[in-house]
N, C-alpha and C positions, 0 to 999 in steps of 0.2 A: 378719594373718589375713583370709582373704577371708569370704565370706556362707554360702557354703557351709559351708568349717570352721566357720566361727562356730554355723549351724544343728547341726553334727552332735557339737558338744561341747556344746551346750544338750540335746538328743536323748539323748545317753551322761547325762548328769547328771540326768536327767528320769527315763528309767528305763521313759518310757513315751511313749506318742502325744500328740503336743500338736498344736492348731490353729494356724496357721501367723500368726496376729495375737498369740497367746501365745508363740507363737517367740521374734518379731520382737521385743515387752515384753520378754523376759529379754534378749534379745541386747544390746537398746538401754542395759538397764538395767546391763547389767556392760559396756559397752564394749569388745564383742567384738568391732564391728563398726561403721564409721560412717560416714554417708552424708550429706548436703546435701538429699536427694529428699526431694517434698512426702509421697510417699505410700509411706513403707521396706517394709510389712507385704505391699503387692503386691509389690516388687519383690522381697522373700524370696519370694513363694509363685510369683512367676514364674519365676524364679533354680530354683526344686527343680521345679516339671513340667517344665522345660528339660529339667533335667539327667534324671530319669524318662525323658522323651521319646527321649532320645538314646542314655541306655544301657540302657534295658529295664528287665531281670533284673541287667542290672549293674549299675547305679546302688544306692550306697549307702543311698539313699533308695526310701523306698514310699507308698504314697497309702492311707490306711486307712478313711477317709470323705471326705465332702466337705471341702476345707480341710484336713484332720487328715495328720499327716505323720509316720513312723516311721522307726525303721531296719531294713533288711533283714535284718541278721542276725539281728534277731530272730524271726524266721521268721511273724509276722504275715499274716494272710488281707490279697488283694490286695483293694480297694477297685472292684466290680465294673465293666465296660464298662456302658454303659446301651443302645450300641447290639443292636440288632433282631436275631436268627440270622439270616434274611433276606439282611442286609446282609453278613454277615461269617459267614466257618467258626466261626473262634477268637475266645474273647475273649482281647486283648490287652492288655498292663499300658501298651503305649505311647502315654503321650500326647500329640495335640498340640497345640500354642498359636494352630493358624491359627482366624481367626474362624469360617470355614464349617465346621469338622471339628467331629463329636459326641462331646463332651466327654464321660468322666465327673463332671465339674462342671459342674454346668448352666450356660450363657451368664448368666442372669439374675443369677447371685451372682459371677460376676467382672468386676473394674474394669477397665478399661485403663489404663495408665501414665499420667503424665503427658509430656509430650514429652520435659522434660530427661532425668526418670527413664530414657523407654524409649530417648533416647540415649545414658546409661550402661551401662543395660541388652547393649546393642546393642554397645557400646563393648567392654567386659569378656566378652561372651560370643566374639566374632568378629573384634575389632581383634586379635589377636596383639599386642598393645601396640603398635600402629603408628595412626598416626592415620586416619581416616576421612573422606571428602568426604561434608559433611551431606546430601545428595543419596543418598549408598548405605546411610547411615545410615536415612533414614528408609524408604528400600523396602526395608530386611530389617526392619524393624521392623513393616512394614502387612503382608510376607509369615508374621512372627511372628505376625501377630494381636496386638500387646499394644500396639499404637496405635487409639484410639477415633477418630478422626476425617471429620468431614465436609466439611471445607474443602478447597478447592480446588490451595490453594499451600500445604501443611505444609512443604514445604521452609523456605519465606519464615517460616512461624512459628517450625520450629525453631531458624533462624541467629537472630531475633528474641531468642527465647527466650532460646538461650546467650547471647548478648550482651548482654542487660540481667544475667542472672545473674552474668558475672562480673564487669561493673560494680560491681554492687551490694556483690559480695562482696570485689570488692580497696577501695570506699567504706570498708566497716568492718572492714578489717585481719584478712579471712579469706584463707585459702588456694583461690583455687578451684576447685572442682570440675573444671572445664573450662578447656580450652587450645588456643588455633587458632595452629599453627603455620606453618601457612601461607593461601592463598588459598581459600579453602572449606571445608578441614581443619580436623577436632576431633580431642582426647586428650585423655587424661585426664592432670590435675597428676600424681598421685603414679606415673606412670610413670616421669615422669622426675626423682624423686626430690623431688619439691620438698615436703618436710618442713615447712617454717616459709614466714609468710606474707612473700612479696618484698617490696621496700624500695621503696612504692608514690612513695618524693618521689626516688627516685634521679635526679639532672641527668640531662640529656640533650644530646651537645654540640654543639657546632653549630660550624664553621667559626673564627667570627671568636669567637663570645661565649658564654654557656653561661646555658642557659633552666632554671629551678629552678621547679618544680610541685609547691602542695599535694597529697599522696594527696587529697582530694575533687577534685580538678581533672584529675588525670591520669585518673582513672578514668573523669569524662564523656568527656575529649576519648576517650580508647578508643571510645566507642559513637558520637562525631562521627569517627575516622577510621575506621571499618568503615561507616560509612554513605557516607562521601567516594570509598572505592576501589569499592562497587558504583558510586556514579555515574558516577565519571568511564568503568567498561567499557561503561555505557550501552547492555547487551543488557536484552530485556524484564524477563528477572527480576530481573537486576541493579536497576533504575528498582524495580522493589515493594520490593526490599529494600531500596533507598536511602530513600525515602520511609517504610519502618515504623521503620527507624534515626534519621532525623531526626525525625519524631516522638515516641519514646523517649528523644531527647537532648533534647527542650523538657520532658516529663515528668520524668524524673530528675534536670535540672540545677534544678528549682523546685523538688520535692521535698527534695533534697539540702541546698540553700542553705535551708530551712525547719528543717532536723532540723539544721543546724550550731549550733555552742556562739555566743552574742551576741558572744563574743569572735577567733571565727571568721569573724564576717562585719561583720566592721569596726565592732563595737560595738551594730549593729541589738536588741535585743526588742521579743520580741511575747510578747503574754499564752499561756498554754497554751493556752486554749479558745476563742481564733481559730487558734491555729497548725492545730489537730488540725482544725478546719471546713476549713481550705483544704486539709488534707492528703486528704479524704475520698475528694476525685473527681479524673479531668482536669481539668473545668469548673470547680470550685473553687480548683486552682492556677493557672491563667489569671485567676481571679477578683484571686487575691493579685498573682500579676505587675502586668496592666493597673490595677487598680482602687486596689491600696496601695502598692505599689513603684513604678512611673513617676509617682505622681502625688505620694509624698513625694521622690523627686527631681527634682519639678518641673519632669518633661521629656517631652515628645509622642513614645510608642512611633515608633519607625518602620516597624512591622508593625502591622497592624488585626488586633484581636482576634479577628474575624469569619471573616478568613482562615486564622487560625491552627487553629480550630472546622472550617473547610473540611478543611485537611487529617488534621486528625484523622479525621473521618468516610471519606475517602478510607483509611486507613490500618483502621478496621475493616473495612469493606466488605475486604479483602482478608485481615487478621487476625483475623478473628472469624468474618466471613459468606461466607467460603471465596468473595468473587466473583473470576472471572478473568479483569479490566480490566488494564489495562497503566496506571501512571501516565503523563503527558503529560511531556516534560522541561523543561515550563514550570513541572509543578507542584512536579517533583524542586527544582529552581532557585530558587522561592520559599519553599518546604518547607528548602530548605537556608539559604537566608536568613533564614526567622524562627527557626532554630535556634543560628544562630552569634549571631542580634543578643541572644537571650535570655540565651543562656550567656554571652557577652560581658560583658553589662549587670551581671548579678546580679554575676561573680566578677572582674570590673575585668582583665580580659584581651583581649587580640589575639585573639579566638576566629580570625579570619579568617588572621591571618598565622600564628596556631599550626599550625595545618590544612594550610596550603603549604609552611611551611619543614621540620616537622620530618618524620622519617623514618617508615614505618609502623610504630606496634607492634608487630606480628607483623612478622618479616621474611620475605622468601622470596623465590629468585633469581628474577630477570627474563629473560624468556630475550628478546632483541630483535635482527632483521636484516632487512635490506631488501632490496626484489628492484626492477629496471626492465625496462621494454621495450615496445616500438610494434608496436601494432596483435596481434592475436589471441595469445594465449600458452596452453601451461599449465606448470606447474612442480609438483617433488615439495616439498613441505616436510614436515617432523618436528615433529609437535605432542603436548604432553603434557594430558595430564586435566587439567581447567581453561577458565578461558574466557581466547580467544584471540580480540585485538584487530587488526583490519584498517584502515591508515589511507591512504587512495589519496589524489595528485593528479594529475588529469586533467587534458589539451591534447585537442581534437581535434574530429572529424565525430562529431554523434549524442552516445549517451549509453555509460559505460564499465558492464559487468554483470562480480561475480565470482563464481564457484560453487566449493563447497567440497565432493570428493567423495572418498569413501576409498580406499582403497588399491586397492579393486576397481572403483575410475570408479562405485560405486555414489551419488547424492544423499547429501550430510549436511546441508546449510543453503545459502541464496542472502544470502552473503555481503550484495553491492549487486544492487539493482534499477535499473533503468533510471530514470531521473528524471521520465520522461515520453515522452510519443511525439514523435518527430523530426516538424515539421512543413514545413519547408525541409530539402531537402539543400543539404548548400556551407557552413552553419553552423556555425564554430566554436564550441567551449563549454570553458570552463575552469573547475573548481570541485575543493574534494575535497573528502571524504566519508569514512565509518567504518561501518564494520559488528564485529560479533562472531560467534562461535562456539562454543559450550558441547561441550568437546571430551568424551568419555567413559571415551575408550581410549587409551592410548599409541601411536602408532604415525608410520608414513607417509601422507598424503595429496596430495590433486592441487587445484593451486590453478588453477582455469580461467578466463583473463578472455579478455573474449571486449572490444575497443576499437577504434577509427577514428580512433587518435591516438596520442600516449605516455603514459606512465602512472610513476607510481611508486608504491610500496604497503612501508610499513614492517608488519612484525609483531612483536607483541608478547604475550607471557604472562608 
């Protein structure tokens, strides 16, 4: 039963108008309908002005005050427009959910989602059960109006977001919510049927030998290999989202080793009333890492605590205070460092060799082919949504430049830049180099390298 049915058999048994937080209480409370979101009683009351919105007069549903929600057939007085005659001939029952449009709900008494909510939201209104690139996810969402936000990179907090969510919830043997089936792509679990919570210690095999992981351990390394694959594409956003990912996998993995049974972590306790002080903050489980863990195993961090403090603020400053810095890939690299030595430490694992040998969680095909050739080219290549990786090496006079333009020779990105200004001609230079491309559309484009040498250039998606 979806949220809708669920509201309109609460409505039929009601008899009468109910406010839409009284809904959401009955719905919740007989199991009509069940969600994982922080905030269910928005997403009901967004879920009915949608559907209002969309079908008018036809929508089963009617708005009878602020909040308060009927059914139509009952022939109930519509919930008036508050807009001005001025503005408009008619008043209309249609409403909508954009931020700037004059509600008959005052702006003042409605919430905005929360991200995950409004990308379920998002997900069940307009995915056709097909998954979604968190990117189109959250701009039908800001053009929904049911995302509150002022930050800069919501993209970056939503993949955040989901990612720690379903960490957390394959951690304690839930079904989650969400499912990235491929490279940027979200869906939802119960589309593809998955009823019962996965078999989080399932092996994984490898070649020669077969690597066997506790569910608390596969679920970190999940939020250490989504943070590993934005790095290694090493476009700008890719780097913020590696860095809020490794950050999250030093939080999660100290939290987690904290809330494990003493029998779970190799015989360790702690009192209740230090565990729950370290559990309180970041700062505090940093406190318990450096301060009681390395120093009852008698061993000198090989990360400063200081630094690790660094990149945490790095990682607000972008998830919190919306700024729009590019991480350095010095600090990706040291941020990915103090994350493997943490998790390593605590859960007596290869966090490093986990990381390289096994295969990604999520799978999804790689599409990869190479092109060559000397001096000035352009070529068509086929590229899909997604970000598309450029890896050149160069021979020759000068510096090699590539531009990536659409089907129409219109600009999409400057793949490489010049290294520099040529200061001697006659200068040989040999080097390669990598760029990316955050592709949008499926289609054909025009790869133009403009060189005073030979060149090769593998691509990758």
């Amino acid at each position: 039963m979806n949220v809708l049915q669920a509201v309109e058999q609460v409505l039929t048994e009601a008899k009468k108008p109910l406010h839409y937080q009284e809904i959401t209480k009955r719905i919740l409370q007989r199991q009509l309908w069940t969600t994982h979101g922080e905030t269910p009683d928005q997403t009901v009351n967004a879920r009915l002005a949608t559907d209002i919105k969309y079908y008018g007069t036809s929508s089963r549903f009617q708005r009878t005050g602020a909040g308060i929600f009927a059914l139509r057939q009952w022939g109930l007085s519509e919930y008036p427009s508050t807009r001005s005659p001025s503005n408009s001939t008619a008043t209309s029952p249609v409403l909508s959910l954009r931020s700037n449009s004059n509600l008959s709900q005052p702006m003042s008494t409605r919430q905005p989602l929360s991200f995950k909510d409004a990308a379920e939201y998002v997900l069940e209104q307009f995915g056709n059960r097909k998954p979604m690139h968190y990117r189109d996810i959250i701009d039908k969402a800001m053009k929904e109006g049911i995302l509150g936000t002022s930050g800069q990179t919501p993209e970056a907090t939503l993949s955040a977001e989901i990612g720690k969510e379903i960490a957390h919830q394959e951690r304690t043997g839930e079904v989650p919510r969400f499912v990235r089936p491929g490279k940027g792509l979200v869906s939802l679990s119960r589309w593809s049927g998955q009823e019962q919570p996965r078999e989080l210690a399932k092996p994984i095999k490898q070649p020669s030998d077969e690597v066997v992981l506790e569910p608390w351990i596969y679920s970190l390394l999940e939020l250490m290999k989504h943070a590993e694959e934005h790095r290694q594409a090493n476009g700008e956003f890719d780097r913020r989202i590696a860095l809020i990912g490794y950050d999250n996998a030093i939080e999660v993995s100290i939290s987690t080793y904290l809330q494990l049974h003493p029998t779970q972590r190799g015989g360790a306790s702690y009192p209740n009333e230090l565990v729950n002080k370290w559990l309180a903050n970041y700062h505090s489980l940093l406190d318990f890492f450096f301060d009681e863990f390395m120093k009852t195993l008698g061993q000198i961090p090989s990360v400063a605590k200081q630094n690790v403090i660094h990149y945490h603020n790095l990682r607000n400053d972008l998830y919190h205070k919306g700024k729009s810095l590019v991480p350095t890939e010095r600090d990706v690299k040291d941020a990915r460092k103090a994350a493997l030595n943490i998790f390593s430490t605590l859960f007596k694992v290869k966090g490093e060799e986990l990381v390289q040998t096994l295969p990604p969680l999520h799978m999804w095909i790689t599409k990869k082919f190479n092109l060559q050739g000397n001096g000035n080219d352009i070529y068509k290549v086929l590229l899909n949504v997604g970000v598309a990786i450029f890896r050149f090496k160069y021979e020759g006079r000068g510096y090699l430049t590539a531009n990536l333009n659409d089907e129409d020779n219109k600009p999409v990105v400057q793949i490489v830049k010049p290294l520099g200004t040529v200061k001697e001609n006659g200068i040989m230079y040999k080097y390669e180099i990598s760029g990316t491309a955050n592709i949008k559309k499926d289609g054909e484009y025009l790869l133009s390298i403009h060189a005073l040498g030979t060149w090769q250039v593998e691509v990758e998606q």
